[in-house]
Each structure stands twice: as C-alpha cells, then as structure tokens.
PARO-765114 format. One record per residue (C-alpha): x negated, y, z negated. Coordinates in steps of 0.001 Angstrom, whole numbers, plus 524288, in hexadecimal, padded with zeros to 5 digits. Example, Ala and Ser with C-alpha at 12.3 -4.5 7.8 and 13.67 -1.06 7.14 Angstrom:
BEGIN
7CFF47EE6C7E188;7CA9A7FBDC7E41C;
//
This chain:
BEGIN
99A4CA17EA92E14;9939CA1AF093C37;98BBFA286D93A91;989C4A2DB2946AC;981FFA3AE494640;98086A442095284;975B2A4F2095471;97890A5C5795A31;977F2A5734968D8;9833BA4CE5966CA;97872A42AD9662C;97D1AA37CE95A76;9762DA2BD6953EB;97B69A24D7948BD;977EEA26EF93AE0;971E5A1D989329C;97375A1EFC92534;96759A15BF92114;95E04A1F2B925D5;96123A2AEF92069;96A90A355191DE2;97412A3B209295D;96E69A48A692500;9614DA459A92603;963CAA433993612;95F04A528E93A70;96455A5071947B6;97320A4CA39439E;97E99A578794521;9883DA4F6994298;98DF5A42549409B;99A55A398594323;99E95A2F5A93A70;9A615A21B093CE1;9A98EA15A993A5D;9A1B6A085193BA1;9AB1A9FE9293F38;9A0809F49894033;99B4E9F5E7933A7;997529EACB9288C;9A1179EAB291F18;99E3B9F0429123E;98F719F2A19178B;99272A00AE9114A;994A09FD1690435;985DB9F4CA9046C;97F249FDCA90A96;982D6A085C9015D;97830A07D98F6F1;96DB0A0ABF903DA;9739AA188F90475;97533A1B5C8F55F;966F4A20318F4BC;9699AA29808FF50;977A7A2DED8FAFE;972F5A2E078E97E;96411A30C18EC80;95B22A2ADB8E343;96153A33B38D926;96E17A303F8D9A9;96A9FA213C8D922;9609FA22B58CEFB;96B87A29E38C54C;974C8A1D838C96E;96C21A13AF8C5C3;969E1A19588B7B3;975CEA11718B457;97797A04898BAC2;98415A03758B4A5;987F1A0D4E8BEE2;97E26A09BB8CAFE;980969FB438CA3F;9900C9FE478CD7A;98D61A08508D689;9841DA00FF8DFB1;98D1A9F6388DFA1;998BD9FD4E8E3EE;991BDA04FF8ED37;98E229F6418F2BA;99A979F4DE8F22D;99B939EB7C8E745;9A7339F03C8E070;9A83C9E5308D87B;99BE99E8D98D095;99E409F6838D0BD;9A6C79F78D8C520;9ADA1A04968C18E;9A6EAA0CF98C819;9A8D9A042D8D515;9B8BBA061E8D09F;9B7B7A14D18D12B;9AF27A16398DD1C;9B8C7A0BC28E3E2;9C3A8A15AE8DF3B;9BD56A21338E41B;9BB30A1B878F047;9C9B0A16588F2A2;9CC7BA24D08ED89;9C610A2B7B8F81E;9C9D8A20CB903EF;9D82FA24AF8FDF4;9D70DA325C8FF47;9D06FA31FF90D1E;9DC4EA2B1C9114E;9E611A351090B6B;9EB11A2EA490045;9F46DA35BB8F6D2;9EFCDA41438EFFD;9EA8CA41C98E301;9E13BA4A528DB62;9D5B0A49C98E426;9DD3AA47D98EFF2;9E1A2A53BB8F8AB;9EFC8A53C18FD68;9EBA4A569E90C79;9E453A480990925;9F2D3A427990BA5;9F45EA3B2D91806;A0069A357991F0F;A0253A254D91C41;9FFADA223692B89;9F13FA28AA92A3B;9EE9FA22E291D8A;9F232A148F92468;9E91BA196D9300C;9DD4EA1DA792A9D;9DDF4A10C591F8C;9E0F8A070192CDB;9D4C8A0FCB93213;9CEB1A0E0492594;9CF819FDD092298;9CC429FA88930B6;9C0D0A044A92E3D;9BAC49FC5C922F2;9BF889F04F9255A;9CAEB9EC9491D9B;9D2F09EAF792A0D;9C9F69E4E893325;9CB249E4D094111;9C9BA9DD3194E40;9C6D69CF8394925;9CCEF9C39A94695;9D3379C5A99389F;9D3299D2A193A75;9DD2B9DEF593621;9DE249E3B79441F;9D6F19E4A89520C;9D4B09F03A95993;9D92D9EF7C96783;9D7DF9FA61971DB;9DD58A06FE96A50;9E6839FD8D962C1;9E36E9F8BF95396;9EB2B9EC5694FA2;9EBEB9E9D494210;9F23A9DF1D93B69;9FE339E52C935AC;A00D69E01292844;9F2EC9DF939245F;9EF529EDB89293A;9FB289F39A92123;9F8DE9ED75914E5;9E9EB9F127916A2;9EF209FFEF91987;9F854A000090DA8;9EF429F93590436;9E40FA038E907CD;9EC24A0EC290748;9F125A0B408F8DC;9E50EA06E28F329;9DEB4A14858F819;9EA2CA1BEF8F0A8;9F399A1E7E8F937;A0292A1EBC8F7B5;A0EE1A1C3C8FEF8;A0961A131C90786;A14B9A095B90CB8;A15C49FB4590612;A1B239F5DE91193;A14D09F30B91E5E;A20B49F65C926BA;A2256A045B92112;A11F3A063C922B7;A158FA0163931C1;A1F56A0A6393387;A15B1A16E392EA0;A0B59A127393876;A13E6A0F2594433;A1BDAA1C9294065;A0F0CA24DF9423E;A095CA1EC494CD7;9FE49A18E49442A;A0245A0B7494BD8;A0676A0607958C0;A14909FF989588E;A16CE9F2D895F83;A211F9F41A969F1;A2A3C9ECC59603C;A2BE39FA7595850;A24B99F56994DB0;A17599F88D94851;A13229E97494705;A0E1B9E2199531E;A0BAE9D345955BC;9FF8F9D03395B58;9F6EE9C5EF95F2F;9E8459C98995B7A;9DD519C18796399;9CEC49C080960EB;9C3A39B89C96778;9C91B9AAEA95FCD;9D4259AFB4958DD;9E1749B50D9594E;9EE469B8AE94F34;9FA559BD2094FD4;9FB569CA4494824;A05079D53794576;9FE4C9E13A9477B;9FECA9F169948E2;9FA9E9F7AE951FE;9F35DA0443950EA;9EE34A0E8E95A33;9DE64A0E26958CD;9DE46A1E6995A24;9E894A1E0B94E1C;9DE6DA16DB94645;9D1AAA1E5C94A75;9D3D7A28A095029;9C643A2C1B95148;9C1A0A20EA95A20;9B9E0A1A1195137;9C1A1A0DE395382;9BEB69FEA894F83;9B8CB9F61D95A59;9C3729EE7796412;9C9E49E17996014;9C1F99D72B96949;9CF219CFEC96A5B;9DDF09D3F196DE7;9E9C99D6F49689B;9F58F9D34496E30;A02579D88296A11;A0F709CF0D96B7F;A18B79D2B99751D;A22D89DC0C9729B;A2CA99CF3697244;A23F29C6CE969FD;A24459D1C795F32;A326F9D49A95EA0;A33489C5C495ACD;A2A0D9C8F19505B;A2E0E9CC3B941C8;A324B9D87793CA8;A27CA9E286939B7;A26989E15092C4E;A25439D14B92E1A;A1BBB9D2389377F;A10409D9E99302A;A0B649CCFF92CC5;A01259C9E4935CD;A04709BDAC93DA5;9F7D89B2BF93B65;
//
C-alpha cells in the first residue's frame, strides 16, 4: 500500500514504513491509503520479518523463539513459504481466506453479521477489482487477462469468469452460477458490463501491442464500475479494436464464443 499522510495545512508526503512508525510523525493529521499498482510481486510477504520487531517488540519475538517448533513455521509463512509452514501455516492460510471471504460478503455464519450479505454483481466487482489488484488477472501486456483503454476495461471473457467464480467459491461463498452464460447475463443485467451492439455481453476483438496482436473474445466494462474511486490501473500502450457490428453477427453463439480466439 501507498501511505500518504497530510499535516493540518493540507501539506502531504508519503510515509515510509522503514523509518519508523506513522504515529511517531508529530506533524501528521491524517492519512489516505491506496493501492500500488507498480509494486514487486510478493515483495510483502519477504519483507515481512523487517517489521515483526516493530509490530511483536523484542518481547513478543523473544517468547516465540522459546519454541522453534513454533518460530521456525511462523517465519516461514510469514516469508511466505507455505510449504514449510506446516499446520499452523494451514490455519493462518484459513484465517486469512476467512476474513478475505467475509470482506467480500460471503454467506453468513457464526462470526459473520447478516448486514455482511452482498448482492452477486458486487461480490463479482469487488473480486474482478480484487485479482487485477494483486495480480492474478494481469493487465495491459501481451498474455495478459485484459488492457485498460480510455475509461473502458477489456477482459478476456472466459478466463475472467472462471477466475471470478473460482475466487468466489474458494473464499466460501454460495450460489454462484456454474455457467458462464448465466454469470453474463447477472453482469450485463446490472450494468456491471458494457454490451456489444450485437445484444450480447461477449465482444470480438482484435488486441494490438508494440510486436504482437490476437484475436480475443472479450467484456467490456466501464472503468468507474470497477474503481470507483479513481485509483485506476495505468493505460494499455496498444489498442483494442472491436469487429464490426457485421463481422460479429457471423460470429458463434454466446455461449461458444467465451473461448478466447488465439
């Protein structure tokens, strides 16, 4: 995350965690956070053990480290070596799927709070928001899940919904459609994505880079309908050109064409 802190006269400067603690800054008021979009992937998960001392204190650390059998699996996972963090890196790796679940309003249970229930088209939003966020659906590159293109997000259509509806089961959450079609139609039917003039939620595109290009079925989404805070990813370098209106009636039928076209 991108800490920005302001003072009392609007002024703002960006935290840095490495030298010290946000409350030890006497002349911030306030601060704003967001997201780095151009951040080293899983940077987080090494850099973790440099803010243990500050987060245990020498206390804390010094009571974990009376039993390696617990400190050795703890520092690993929080390396982010899950592999080597054995049963205890199975129930933090719970706990954490637990909490992303209930942040995205899965169904109720015991520690869960009814008002946590959200409509299926916001759950799909804020997971699409979430796995371009960290990665899992990457963006504006050759290979890539989707480009970015003035206020318009592309996303190739058969890989984004499988990404949406594995995510959204493996956090816990129910009566999520099996097939893609019906998962089109609750997008398109709230507005969560742009139709092609066809009627139909799919579109047939031709995506160009600097020395590269593909023929892809893709959605199209409104950028504001993803992040509707402005914090939005970078613009695609390259273009997307949708088929003519005539070139994708001759196209297959909706549920044939979420198969992206190599």
């Amino acid at each position: 995350m991108i800490v920005t802190v302001f003072d009392v006269r609007g002024r703002s400067w960006r935290w840095n965690p490495w030298a010290g603690a946000l409350g030890d800054e006497p002349a911030a008021q306030g601060y704003r956070m967001t997201f780095a979009r151009d951040r080293k992937h899983r940077l987080h998960e090494q850099a973790a053990p440099l803010l243990a001392l500050r987060l245990l204190g020498a206390e804390g650390l010094a009571w974990l480290a009376q039993d390696l059998d617990v400190f050795a699996p703890w520092l690993a996972f929080a390396q982010g070596e899950t592999l080597r963090a054995g049963v205890l890196g199975e129930m933090l790796g719970k706990a954490d799927g637990r909490s992303v679940a209930a942040n995205l309003g899965a169904k109720p249970g015991p520690r869960v709070a009814v008002s946590a229930v959200v409509p299926l088209p916001e759950k799909l939003v804020t997971a699409l928001r979430h796995l371009i966020d960290t990665g899992e659906l990457p963006l504006n590159r050759n290979g890539a899940a989707g480009w970015r293109v003035g206020e318009s997000l592309w996303m190739v259509s058969k890989r984004t919904v499988d990404a949406l509806r594995l995510h959204l089961t493996q956090t816990g959450h129910t009566g999520v459609p099996a097939h893609n079609d019906r998962l089109f139609d609750v997008l398109q039917d709230h507005g969560v994505l742009m139709p092609a003039p066809t009627g139909r939620a799919v579109w047939r595109c031709d995506v160009r880079g600097d020395s590269w290009a593909h023929e892809l079925t893709l959605l199209q989404f409104p950028v504001s309908r993803i992040w509707p805070d402005h914090e939005r990813p970078a613009a695609f370098a390259g273009a997307v050109e949708p088929k003519t209106q005539a070139a994708e009636a001759e196209a297959a039928p909706q549920g044939a064409a979420t198969e992206p076209v190599e």
